[in-house]
SERO-4910 file (N, C-alpha, C, O; in steps of 0.05 Angstrom, whole numbers):
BEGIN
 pado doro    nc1    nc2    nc3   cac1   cac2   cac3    cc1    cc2    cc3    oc1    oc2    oc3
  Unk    A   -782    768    135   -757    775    147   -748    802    136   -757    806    113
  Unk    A   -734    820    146   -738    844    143   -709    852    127   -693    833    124
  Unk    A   -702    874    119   -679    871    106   -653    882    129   -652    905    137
  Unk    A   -633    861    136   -610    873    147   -610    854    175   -595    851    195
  Unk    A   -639    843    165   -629    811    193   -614    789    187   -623    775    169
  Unk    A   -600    785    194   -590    758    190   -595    736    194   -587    734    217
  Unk    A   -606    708    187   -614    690    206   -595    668    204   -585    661    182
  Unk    A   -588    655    232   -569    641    240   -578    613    226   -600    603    224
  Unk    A   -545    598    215   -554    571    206   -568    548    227   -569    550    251
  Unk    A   -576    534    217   -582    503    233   -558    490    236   -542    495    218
  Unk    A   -550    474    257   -534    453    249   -537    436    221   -518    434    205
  Unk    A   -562    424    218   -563    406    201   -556    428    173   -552    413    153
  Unk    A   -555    453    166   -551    466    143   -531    479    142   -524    491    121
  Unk    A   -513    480    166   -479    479    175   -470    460    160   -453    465    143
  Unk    A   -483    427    165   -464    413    157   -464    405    122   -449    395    106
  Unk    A   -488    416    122   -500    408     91   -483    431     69   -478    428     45
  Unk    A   -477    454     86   -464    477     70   -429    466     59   -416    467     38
  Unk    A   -423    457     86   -398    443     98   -390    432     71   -373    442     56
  Unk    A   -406    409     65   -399    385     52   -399    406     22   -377    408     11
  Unk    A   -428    423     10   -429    441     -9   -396    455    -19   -388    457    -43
  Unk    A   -384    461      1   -361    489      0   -337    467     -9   -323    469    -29
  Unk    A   -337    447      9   -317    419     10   -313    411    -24   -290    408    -33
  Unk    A   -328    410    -35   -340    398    -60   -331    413    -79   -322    401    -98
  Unk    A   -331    446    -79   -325    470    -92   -299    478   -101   -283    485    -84
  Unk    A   -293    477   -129   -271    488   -139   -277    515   -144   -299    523   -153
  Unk    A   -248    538   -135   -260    564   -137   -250    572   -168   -232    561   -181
  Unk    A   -269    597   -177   -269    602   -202   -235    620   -207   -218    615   -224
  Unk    A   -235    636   -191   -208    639   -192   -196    639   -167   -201    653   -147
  Unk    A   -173    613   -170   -158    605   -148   -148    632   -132   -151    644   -110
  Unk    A   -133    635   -157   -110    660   -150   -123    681   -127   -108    695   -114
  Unk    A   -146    681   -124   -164    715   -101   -172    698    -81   -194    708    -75
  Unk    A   -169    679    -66   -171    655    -50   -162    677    -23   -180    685     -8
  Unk    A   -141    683    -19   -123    705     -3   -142    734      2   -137    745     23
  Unk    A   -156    742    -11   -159    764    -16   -172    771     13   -186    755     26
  Unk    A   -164    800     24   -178    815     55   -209    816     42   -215    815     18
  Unk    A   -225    816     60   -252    831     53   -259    857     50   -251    878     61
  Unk    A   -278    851     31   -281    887     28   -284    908     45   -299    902     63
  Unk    A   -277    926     47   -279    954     54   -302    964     50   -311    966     27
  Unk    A   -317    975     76   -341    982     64   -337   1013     56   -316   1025     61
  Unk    A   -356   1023     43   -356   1029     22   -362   1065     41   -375   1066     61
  Unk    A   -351   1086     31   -358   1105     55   -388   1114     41   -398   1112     19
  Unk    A   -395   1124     64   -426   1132     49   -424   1162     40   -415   1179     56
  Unk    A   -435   1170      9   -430   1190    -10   -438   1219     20   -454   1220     39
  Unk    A   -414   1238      7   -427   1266     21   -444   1282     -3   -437   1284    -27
  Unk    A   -460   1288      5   -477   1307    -13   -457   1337    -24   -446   1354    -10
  Unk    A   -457   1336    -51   -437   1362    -65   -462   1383    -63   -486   1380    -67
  Unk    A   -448   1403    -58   -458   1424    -58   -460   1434    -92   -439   1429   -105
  Unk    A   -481   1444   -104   -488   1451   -130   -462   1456   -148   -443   1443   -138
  Unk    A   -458   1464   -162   -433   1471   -177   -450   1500   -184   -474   1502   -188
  Unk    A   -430   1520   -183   -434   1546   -193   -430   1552   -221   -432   1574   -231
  Unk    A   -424   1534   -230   -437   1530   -274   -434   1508   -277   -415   1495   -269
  Unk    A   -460   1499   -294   -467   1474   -303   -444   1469   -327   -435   1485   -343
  Unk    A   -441   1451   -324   -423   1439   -349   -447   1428   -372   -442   1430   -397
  Unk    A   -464   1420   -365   -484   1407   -395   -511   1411   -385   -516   1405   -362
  Unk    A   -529   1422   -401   -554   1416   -382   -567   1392   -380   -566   1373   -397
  Unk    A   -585   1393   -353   -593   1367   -349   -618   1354   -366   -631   1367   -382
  Unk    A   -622   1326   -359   -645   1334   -375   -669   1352   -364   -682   1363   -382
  Unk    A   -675   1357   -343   -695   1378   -335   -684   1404   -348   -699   1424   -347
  Unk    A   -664   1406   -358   -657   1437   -365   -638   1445   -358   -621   1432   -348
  Unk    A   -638   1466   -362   -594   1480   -356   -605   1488   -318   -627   1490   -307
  Unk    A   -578   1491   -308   -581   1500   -281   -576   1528   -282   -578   1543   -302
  Unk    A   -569   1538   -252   -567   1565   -252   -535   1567   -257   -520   1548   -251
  Unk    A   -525   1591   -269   -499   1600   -278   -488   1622   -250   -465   1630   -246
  Unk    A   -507   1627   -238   -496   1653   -200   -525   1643   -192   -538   1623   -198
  Unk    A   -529   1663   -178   -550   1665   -152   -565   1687   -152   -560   1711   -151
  Unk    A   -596   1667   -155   -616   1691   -149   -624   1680   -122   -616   1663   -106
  Unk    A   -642   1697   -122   -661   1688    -86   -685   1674    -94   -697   1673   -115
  Unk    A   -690   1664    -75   -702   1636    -77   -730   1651    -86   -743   1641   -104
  Unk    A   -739   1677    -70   -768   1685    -88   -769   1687   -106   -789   1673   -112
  Unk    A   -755   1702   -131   -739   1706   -149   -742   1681   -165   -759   1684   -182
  Unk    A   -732   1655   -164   -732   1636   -171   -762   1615   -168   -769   1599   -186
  Unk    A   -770   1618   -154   -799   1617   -144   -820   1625   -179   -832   1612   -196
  Unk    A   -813   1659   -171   -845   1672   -185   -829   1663   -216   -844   1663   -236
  Unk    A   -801   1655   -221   -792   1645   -253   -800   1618   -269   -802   1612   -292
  Unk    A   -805   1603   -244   -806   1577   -246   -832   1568   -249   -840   1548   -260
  Unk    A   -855   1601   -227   -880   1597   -239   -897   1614   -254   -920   1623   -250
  Unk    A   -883   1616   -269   -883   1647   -296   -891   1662   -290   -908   1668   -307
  Unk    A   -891   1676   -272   -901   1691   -249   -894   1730   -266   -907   1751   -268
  Unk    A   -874   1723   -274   -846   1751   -288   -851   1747   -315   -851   1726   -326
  Unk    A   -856   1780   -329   -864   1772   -359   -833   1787   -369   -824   1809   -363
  Unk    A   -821   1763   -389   -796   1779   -391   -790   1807   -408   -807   1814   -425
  Unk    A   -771   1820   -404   -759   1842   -404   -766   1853   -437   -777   1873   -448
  Unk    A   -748   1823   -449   -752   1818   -481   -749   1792   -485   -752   1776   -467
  Unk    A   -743   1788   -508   -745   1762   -524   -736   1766   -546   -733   1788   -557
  Unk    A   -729   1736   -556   -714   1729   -579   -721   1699   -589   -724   1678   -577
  Unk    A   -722   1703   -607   -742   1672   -621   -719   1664   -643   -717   1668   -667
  Unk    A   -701   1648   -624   -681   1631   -659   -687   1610   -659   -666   1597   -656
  Unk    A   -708   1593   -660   -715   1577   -673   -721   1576   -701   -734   1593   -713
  Unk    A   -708   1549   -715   -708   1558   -746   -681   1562   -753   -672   1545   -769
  Unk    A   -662   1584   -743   -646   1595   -751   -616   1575   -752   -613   1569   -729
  Unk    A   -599   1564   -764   -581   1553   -753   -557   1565   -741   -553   1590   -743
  Unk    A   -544   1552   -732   -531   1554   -699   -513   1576   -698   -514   1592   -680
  Unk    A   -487   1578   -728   -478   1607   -731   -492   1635   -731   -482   1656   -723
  Unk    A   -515   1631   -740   -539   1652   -747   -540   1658   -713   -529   1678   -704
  Unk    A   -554   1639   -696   -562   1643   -671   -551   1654   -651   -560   1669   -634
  Unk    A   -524   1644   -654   -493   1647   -635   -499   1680   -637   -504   1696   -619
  Unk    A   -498   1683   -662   -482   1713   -670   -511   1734   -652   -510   1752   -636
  Unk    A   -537   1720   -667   -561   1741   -654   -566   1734   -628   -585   1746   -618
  Unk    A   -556   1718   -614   -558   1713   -581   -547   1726   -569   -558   1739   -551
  Unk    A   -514   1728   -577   -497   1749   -566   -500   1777   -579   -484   1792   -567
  Unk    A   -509   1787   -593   -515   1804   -597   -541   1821   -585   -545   1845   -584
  Unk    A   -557   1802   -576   -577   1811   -569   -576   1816   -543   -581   1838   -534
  Unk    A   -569   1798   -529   -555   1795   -505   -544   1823   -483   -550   1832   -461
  Unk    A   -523   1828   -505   -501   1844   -501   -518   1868   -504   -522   1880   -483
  Unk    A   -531   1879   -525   -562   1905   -528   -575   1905   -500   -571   1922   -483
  Unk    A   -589   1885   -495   -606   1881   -464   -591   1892   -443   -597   1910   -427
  Unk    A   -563   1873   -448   -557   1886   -420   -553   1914   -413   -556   1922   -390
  Unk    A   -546   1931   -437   -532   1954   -440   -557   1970   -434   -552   1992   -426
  Unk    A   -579   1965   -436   -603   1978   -439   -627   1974   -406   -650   1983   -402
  Unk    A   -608   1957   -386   -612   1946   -360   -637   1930   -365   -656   1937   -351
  Unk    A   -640   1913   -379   -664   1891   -387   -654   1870   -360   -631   1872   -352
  Unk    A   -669   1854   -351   -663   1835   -339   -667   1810   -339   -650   1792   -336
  Unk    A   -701   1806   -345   -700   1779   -353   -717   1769   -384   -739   1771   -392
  Unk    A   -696   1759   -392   -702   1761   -429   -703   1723   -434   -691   1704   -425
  Unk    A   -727   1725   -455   -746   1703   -453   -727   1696   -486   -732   1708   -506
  Unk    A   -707   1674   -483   -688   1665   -503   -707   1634   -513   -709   1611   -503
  Unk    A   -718   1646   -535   -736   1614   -557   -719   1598   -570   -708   1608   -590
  Unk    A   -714   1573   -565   -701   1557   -580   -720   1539   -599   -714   1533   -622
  Unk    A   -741   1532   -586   -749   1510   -603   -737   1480   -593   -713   1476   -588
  Unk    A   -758   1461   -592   -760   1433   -577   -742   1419   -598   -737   1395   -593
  Unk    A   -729   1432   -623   -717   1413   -649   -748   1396   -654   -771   1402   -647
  Unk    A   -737   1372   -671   -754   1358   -690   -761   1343   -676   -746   1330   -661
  Unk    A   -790   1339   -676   -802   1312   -667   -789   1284   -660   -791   1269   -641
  Unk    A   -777   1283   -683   -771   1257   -681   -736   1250   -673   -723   1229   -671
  Unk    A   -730   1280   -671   -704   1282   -656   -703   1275   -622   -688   1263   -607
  Unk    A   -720   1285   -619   -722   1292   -586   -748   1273   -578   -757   1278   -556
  Unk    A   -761   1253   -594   -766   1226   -586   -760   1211   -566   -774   1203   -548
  Unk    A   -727   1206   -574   -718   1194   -555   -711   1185   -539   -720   1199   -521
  Unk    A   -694   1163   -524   -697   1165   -495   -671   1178   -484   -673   1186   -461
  Unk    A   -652   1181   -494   -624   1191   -496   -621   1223   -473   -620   1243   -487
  Unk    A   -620   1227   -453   -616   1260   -452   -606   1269   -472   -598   1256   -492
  Unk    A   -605   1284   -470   -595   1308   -490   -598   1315   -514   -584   1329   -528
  Unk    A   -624   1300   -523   -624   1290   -555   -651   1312   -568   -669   1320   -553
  Unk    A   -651   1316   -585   -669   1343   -583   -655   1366   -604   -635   1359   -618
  Unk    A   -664   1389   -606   -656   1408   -617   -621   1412   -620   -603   1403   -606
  Unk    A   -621   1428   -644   -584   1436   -633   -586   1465   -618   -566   1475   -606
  Unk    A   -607   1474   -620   -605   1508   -612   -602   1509   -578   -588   1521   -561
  Unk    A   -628   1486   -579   -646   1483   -548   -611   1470   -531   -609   1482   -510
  Unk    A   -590   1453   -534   -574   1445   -521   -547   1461   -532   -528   1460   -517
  Unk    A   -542   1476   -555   -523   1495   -550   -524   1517   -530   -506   1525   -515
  Unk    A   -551   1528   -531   -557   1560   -511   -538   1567   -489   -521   1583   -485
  Unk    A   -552   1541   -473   -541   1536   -445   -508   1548   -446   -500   1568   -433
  Unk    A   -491   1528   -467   -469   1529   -463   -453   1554   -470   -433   1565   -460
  Unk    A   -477   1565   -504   -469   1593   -508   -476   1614   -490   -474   1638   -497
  Unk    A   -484   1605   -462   -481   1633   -451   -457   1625   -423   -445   1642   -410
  Unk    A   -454   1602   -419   -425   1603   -406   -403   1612   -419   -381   1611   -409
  Unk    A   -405   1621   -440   -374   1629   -451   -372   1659   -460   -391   1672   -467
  Unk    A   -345   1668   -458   -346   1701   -456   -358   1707   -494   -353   1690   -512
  Unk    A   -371   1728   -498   -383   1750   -473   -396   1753   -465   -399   1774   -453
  Unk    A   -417   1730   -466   -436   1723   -446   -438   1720   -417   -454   1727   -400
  Unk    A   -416   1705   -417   -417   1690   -376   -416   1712   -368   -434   1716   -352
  Unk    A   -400   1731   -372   -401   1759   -349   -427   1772   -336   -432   1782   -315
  Unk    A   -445   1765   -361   -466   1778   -355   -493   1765   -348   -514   1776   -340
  Unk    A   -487   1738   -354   -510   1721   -348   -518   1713   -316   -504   1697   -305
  Unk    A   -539   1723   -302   -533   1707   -271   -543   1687   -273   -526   1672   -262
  Unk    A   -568   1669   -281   -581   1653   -277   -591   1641   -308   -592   1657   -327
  Unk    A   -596   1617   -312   -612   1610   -333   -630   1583   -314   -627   1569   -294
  Unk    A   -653   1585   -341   -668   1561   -321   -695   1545   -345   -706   1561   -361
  Unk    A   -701   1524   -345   -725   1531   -364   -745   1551   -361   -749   1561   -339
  Unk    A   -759   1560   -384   -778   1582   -380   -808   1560   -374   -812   1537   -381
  Unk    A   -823   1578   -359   -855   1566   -359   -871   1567   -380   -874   1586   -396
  Unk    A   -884   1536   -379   -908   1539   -401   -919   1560   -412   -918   1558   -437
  Unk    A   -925   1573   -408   -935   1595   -415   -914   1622   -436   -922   1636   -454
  Unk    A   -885   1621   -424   -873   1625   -442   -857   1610   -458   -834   1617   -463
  Unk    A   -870   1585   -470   -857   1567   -479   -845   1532   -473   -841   1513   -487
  Unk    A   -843   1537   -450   -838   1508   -435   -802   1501   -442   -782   1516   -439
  Unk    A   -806   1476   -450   -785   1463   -462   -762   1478   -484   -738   1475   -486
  Unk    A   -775   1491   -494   -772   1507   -525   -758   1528   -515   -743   1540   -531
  Unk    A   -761   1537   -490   -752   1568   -490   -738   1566   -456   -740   1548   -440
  Unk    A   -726   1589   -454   -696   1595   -433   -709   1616   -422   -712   1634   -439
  Unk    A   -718   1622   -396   -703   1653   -378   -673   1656   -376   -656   1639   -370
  Unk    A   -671   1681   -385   -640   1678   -376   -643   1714   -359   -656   1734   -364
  Unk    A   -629   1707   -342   -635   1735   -322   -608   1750   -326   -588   1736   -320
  Unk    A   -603   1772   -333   -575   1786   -333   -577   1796   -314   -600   1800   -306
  Unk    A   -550   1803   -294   -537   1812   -279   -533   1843   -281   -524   1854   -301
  Unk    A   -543   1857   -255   -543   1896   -263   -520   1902   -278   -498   1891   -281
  Unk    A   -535   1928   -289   -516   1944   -301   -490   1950   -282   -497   1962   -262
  Unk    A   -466   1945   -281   -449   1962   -265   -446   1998   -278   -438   2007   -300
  Unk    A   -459   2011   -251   -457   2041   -267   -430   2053   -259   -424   2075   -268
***
């Protein structure tokens, strides 16, 4: 029987139900009254959010808009980045300060897409089954570049490809120089 057919009672399982329901004290009297449910509307699909609030577990999303080629040759390490920065190791005040600093150099210098190393954290941190569980560098980044004085200049972040790292490491694409 397929799902969403209904099949009609028998008499003889009418009356057998009959006598079943007859027999039945309800668990709570008091909702005896109650309308039937409302069905339920079916979800509209949200359009992306234009900054991630946390990244997912696949990785942080995009922060603006590149073009989909663009996103394409990043996704298949296609683009060797601009520069790089390796804070893995380093802890998180240390990192903050050389992220945005480094950051802020790139852009000034019209770099575009800069290959940001975090590091996967400890083995046995990021074991688990938990999202988000893993490094502190690898799940601060994301958020240290939504916030000023970063967001201005960040258009996109995304995981980087195997090849530059995988898991461990960030494209983050800056946004032109305004001249």
């Amino acid at each position: 029987m397929g799902a969403g057919k209904r099949r009609e009672l028998s008499a003889e399982d009418a009356a057998l139900w009959s006598q079943v329901a007859a027999g039945a004290t309800p668990l709570h009297p008091q909702r005896r009254d109650l309308p039937a449910p409302k069905p339920r509307p079916r979800p509209v699909p949200k359009a992306a959010p234009a900054i991630p609030h946390a990244p997912s577990p696949s990785g942080p999303g995009p922060i603006g808009g590149i073009d989909r080629r663009l996103a394409d040759k990043l996704r298949r390490g296609r683009l060797d980045p601009d520069a790089r920065i390796d804070l893995h190791g380093m802890t998180a005040a240390r990192a903050h300060a050389a992220l945005t600093r480094f950051l802020l150099t790139a852009h000034q210098r019209a770099d575009r897409l800069i290959l940001v190393i975090t590091g996967k954290g400890r083995a046995e941190a990021s074991a688990g089954l938990i999202p988000g569980e893993g490094g502190v560098l690898r799940r601060a980044v994301p958020h240290w570049l939504e916030e000023p004085p970063l967001r201005p200049i960040v258009l996109h972040i995304m995981p980087a490809h195997a090849r530059h790292g995988g898991n461990g490491a960030l494209y983050v694409y800056l946004r032109r120089v305004r001249g």
